[in-house]
C-alpha positions as CSV (number, residue, x, y, z in Angstrom):
1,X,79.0,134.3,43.2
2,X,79.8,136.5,46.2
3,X,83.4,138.2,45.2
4,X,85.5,135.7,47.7
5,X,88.5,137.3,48.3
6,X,86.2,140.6,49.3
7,X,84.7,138.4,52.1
8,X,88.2,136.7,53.0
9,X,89.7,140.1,53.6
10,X,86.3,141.4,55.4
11,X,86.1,138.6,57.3
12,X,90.3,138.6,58.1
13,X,90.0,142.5,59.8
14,X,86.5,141.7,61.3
15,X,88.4,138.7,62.6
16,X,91.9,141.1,63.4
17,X,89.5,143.6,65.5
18,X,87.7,141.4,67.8
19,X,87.3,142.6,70.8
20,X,86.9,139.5,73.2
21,X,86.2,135.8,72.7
22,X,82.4,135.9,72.5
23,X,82.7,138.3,69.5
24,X,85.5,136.0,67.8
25,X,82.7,132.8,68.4
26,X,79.8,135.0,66.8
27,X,82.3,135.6,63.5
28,X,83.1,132.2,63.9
29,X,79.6,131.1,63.7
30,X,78.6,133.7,61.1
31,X,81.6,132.6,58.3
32,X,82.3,128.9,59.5
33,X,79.2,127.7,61.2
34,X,76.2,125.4,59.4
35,X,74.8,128.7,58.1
36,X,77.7,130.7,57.7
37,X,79.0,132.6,54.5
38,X,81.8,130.5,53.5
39,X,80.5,127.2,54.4
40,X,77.4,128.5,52.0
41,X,79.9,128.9,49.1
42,X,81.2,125.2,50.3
43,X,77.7,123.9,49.4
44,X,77.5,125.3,46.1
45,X,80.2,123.5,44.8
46,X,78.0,120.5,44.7
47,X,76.3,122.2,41.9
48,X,79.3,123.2,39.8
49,X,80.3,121.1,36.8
50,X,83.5,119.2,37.3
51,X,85.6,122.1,35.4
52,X,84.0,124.6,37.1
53,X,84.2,122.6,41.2
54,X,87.7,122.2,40.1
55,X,88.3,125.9,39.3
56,X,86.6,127.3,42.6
57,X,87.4,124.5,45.1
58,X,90.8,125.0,45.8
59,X,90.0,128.8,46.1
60,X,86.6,128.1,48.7
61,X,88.4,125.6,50.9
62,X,92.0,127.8,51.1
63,X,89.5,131.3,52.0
64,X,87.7,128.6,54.9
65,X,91.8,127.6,56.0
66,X,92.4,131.0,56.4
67,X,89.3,131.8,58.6
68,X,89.8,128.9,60.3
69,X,93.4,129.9,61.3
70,X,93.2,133.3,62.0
71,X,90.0,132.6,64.4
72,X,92.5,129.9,66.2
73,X,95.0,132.1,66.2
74,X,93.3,135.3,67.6
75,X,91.9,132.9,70.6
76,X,95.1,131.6,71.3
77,X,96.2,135.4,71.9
78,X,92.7,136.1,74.0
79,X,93.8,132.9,76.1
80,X,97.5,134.4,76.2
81,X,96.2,137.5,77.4
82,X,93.6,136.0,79.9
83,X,96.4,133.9,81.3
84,X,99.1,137.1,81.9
85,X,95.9,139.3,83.3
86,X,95.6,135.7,86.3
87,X,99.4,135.8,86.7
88,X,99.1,139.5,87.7
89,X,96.5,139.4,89.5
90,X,96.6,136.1,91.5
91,X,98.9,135.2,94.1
92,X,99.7,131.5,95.8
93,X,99.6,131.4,99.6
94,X,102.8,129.1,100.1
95,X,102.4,129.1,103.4
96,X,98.5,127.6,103.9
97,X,99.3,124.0,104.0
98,X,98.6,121.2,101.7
99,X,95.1,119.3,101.7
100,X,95.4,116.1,103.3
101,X,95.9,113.3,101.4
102,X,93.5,110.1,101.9
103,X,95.9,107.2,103.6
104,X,94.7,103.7,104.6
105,X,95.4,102.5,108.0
106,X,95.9,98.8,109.0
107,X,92.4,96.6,110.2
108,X,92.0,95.6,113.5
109,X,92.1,92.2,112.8
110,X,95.2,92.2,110.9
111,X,96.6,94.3,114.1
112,X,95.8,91.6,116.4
113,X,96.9,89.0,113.9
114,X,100.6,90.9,114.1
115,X,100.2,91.3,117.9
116,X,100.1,87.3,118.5
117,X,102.5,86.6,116.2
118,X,105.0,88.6,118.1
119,X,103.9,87.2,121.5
120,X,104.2,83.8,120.3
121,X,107.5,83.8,118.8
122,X,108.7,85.0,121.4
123,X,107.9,81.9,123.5
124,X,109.2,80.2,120.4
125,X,106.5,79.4,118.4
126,X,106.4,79.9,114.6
127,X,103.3,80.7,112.5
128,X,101.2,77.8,110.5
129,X,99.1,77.8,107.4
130,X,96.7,76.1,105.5
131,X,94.0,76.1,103.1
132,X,90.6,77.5,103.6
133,X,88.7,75.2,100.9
134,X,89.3,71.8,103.2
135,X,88.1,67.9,103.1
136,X,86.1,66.6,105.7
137,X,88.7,64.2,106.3
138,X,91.5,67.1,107.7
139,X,88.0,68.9,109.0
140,X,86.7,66.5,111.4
141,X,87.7,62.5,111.2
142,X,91.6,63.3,111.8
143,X,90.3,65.7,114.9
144,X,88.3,63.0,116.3
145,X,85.2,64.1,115.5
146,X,83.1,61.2,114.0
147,X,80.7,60.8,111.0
148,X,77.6,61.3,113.3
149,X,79.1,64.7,114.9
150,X,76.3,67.6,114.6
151,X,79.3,69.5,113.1
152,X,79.2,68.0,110.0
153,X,75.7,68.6,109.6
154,X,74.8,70.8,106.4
155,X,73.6,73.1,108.0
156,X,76.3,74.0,110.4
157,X,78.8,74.7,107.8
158,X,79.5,75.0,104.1
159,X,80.2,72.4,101.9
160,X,80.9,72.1,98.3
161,X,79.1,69.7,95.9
162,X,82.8,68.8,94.5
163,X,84.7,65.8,96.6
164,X,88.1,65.4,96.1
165,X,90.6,62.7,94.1
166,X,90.2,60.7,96.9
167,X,86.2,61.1,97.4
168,X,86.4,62.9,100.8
169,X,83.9,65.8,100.6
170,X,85.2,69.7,100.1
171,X,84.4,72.6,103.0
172,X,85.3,75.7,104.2
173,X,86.9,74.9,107.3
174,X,85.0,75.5,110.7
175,X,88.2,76.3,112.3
176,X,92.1,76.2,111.7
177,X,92.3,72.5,113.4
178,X,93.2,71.0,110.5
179,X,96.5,73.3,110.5
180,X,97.2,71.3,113.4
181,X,96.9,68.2,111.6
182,X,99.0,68.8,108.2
183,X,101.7,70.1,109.9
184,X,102.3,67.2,112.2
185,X,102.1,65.0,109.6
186,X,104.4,67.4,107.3
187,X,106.7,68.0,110.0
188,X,106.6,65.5,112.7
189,X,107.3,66.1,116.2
190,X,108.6,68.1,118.3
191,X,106.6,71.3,117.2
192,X,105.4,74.5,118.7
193,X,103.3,76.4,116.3
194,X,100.4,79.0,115.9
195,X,97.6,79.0,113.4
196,X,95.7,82.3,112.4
197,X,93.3,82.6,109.7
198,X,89.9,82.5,108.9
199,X,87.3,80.4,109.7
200,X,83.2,79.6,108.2
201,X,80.5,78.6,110.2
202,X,76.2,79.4,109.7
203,X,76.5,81.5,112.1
204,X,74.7,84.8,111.7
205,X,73.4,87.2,114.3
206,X,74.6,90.0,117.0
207,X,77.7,88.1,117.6
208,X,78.1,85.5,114.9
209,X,79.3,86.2,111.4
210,X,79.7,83.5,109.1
211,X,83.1,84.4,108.6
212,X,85.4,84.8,111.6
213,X,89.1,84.8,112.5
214,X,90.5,82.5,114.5
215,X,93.9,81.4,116.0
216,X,94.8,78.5,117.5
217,X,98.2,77.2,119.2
218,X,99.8,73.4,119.1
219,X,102.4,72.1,121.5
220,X,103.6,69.1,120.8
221,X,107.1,67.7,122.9
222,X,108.0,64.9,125.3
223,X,106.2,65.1,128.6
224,X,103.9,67.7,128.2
225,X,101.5,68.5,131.1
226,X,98.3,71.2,132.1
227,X,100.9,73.3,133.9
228,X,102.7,73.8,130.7
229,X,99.6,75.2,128.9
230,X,98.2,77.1,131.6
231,X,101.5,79.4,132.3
232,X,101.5,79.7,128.0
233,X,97.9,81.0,128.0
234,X,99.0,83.1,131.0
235,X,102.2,84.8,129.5
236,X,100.3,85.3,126.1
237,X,97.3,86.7,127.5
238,X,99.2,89.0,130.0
239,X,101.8,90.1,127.1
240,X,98.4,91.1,124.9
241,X,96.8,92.9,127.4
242,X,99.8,94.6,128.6
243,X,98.5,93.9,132.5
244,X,100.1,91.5,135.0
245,X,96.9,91.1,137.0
246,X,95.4,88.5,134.5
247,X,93.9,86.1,136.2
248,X,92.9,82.6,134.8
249,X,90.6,80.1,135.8
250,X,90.5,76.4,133.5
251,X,87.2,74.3,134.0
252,X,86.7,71.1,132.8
253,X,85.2,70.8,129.7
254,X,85.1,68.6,126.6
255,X,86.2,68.4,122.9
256,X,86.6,65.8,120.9
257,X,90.0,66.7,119.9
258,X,91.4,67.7,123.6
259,X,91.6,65.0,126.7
260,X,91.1,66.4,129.4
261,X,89.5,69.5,128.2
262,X,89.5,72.8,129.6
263,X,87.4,76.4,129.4
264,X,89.3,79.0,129.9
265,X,87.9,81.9,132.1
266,X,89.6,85.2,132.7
267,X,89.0,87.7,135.8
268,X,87.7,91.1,134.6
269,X,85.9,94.0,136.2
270,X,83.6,96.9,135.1
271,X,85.7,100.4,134.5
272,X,83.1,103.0,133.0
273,X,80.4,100.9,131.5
274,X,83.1,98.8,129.5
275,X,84.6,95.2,130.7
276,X,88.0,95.3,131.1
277,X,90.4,92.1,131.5
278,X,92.2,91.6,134.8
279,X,92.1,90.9,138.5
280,X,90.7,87.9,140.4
281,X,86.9,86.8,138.9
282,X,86.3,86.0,142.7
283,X,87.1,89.3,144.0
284,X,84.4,92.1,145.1
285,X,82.7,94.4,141.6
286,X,84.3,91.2,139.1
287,X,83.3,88.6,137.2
288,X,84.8,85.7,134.9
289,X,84.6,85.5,131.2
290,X,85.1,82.7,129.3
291,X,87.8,83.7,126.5
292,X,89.1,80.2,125.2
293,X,88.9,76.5,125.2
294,X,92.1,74.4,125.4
295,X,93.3,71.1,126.5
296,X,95.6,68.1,126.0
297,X,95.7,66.7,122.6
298,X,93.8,64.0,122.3
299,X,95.9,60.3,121.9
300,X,93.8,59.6,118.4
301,X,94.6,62.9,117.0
302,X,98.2,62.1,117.9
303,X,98.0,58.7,116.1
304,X,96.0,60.8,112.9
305,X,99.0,62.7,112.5
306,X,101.1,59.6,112.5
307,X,102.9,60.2,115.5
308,X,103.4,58.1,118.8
309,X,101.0,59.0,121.8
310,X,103.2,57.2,124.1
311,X,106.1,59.0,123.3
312,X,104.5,62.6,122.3
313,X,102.2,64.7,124.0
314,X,101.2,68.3,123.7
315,X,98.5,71.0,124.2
316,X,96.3,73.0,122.4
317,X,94.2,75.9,122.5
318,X,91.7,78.0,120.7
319,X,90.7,81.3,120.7
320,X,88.5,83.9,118.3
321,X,90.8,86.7,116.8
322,X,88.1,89.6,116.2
323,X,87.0,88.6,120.1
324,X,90.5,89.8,121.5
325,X,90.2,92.3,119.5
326,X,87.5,93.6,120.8
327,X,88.0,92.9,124.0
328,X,91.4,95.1,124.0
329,X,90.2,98.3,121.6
330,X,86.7,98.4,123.0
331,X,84.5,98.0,119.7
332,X,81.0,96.6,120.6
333,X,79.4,94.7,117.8
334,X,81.4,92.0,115.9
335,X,79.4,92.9,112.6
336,X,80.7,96.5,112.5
337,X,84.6,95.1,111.4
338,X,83.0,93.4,108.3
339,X,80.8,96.2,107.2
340,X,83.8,98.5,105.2
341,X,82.3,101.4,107.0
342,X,85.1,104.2,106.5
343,X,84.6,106.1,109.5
344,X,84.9,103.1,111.6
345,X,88.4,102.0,110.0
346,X,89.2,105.2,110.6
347,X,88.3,105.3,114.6
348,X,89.7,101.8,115.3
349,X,92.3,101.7,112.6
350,X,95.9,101.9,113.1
351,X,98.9,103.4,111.2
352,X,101.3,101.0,109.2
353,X,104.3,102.1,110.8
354,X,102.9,101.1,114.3
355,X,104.7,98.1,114.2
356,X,103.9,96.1,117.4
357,X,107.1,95.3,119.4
358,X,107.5,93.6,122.9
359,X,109.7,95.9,123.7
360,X,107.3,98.5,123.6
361,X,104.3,96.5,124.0
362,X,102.3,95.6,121.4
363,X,99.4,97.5,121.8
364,X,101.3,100.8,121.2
365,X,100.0,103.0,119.0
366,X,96.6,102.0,119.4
């Protein structure tokens, strides 16, 4: 056998007078690697009888220890070294500034969402919820809309094999209505309330998506007239524009939850390509869009809800959220605010400290 502490020493000042890391790997490889001197000698002990592994055992493995440590330790000082050498030689500009961190930035919708609610509780209304998984009984028969209605066809919205305790069959709900509904029956009458949220229909093309926002308003008070809902829309639609030249114009229409029934058209003219609300319809280069649908709450829905039509009356009024969105930040295609597209979040996005305010109208910051 190869005198071993011969080649511990040798291999200790080869180890001692490296030069640079590559020539400390190639003496690591050359004692320690698969085909390397000591790791030989390991293999040979396989061979050995047990008096004579346990007599050259302890002296093979301590030889491969020392190796071992003396290569860690002699790239520990290379990395020492190569570390003071950076330290010399580099310098950190302090002055170039940071990178920029990623931040998020607040949806459009959820914008508009925060707009309304501000508007509306300033006239004094307060903001409604309800569940998105609905029966058809909330849905459609307590808004007057009756078994035969094309609504409630399957293909016109989605419905769930389940029914619930009471057999009525499970949907997502075609529009927040049925707010409406569980409210006055939670809460009675008066009330003055909005209802945001999302919406399902099978809709799905340029300017349908099968999921949509929606919010819709409910008045409900002692002698409550058209002239009460048509200066609400007014104020609400002139506080969300910021302009005092909105114009409105209500046609009859019909609903089977609103008697009499009106569509709701808004003046706007053409300013650079891009429609842009207000002014008189009628006037000379505009036009009238129709925005929302409204109307008197019908007597049966009253009576659904469990209240008195003789005694209460109200109004009520519908209107698409992502629609007034885009109507007021100019984006063209409803599809584009469900796509997740990054760059457009961050065009139409808007910053979570721009907080929207009457005061300093609720479009700032856009």
């Amino acid at each position: 056998m190869t005198d071993l502490a011969t080649l511990q020493d040798s291999a200790l000042s080869r180890i001692a007078a490296a030069d640079d890391a590559e020539a400390l790997e190639a003496l690591r490889i050359e004692y320690l690697g698969k085909q390397g001197s000591i790791s030989a000698l390991m293999k040979t002990l396989g061979k050995m009888s047990p008096e004579e592994r346990q007599e050259q055992a302890p002296k093979i493995q301590g030889a491969r220890t020392a190796v071992a440590d003396a290569i860690a330790a002699r790239k520990d000082a290379f990395e020492a070294e190569e570390l003071e050498r950076r330290l010399a030689s580099e310098r950190l500009d302090l002055t170039l500034p940071a990178p920029q961190a990623p931040k998020g930035s607040v949806h459009p919708v959820s914008q508009v969402m925060d707009e309304l609610a501000e508007i509306f509780a300033d006239l004094g209304f307060s903001v409604a919820t309800g569940p998105e998984i609905e029966d058809d009984w909330h849905n459609f028969t307590a808004l007057n809309m009756a078994e035969t209605h094309p609504a409630r066809a399957m293909h016109d919205t989605f419905y769930f094999p389940d029914r619930d305790a009471d057999g009525n069959r499970m949907l997502l709900r075609t529009h927040t209505s049925p707010v409406q509904i569980r409210s006055m029956m939670k809460q009675g009458a008066p009330i003055r309330i909005i209802a945001p949220g999302r919406v399902y229909r099978s809709d799905s093309d340029a300017t349908h998506t099968p999921m949509f926002h929606q919010v819709e308003g409910l008045v409900i008070d002692r002698d409550i007239n058209l002239g009460h809902l048509k200066w609400t829309l007014e104020t609400f639609l002139k506080a969300f524009f910021e302009r005092d030249d909105i114009v409105l114009r209500l046609r009859p229409s019909y609903f089977p939850f609103t008697e009499p029934s009106v569509e709701v058209d808004v003046g706007w003219e053409n300013v650079n390509g891009r429609k842009v609300l207000g002014g008189d319809g009628d006037a000379p280069g505009h036009g009238w869009m129709e925005l929302l649908g409204s109307g008197m709450v019908n007597r049966r829905v009253i009576e659904f809800a469990g209240l008195d039509p003789d005694e209460w009356q109200g109004f009520a009024f519908g209107v698409g959220v992502d629609r007034l969105a885009m109507l007021k930040y100019g984006m063209d295609d409803l599809r584009a605010f469900f796509d997740g597209d990054q760059r457009w979040l961050d065009h139409y996005g808007f910053s979570p400290f721009d907080q929207p305010t009457l005061s300093a109208g609720v479009g700032a910051g856009a």
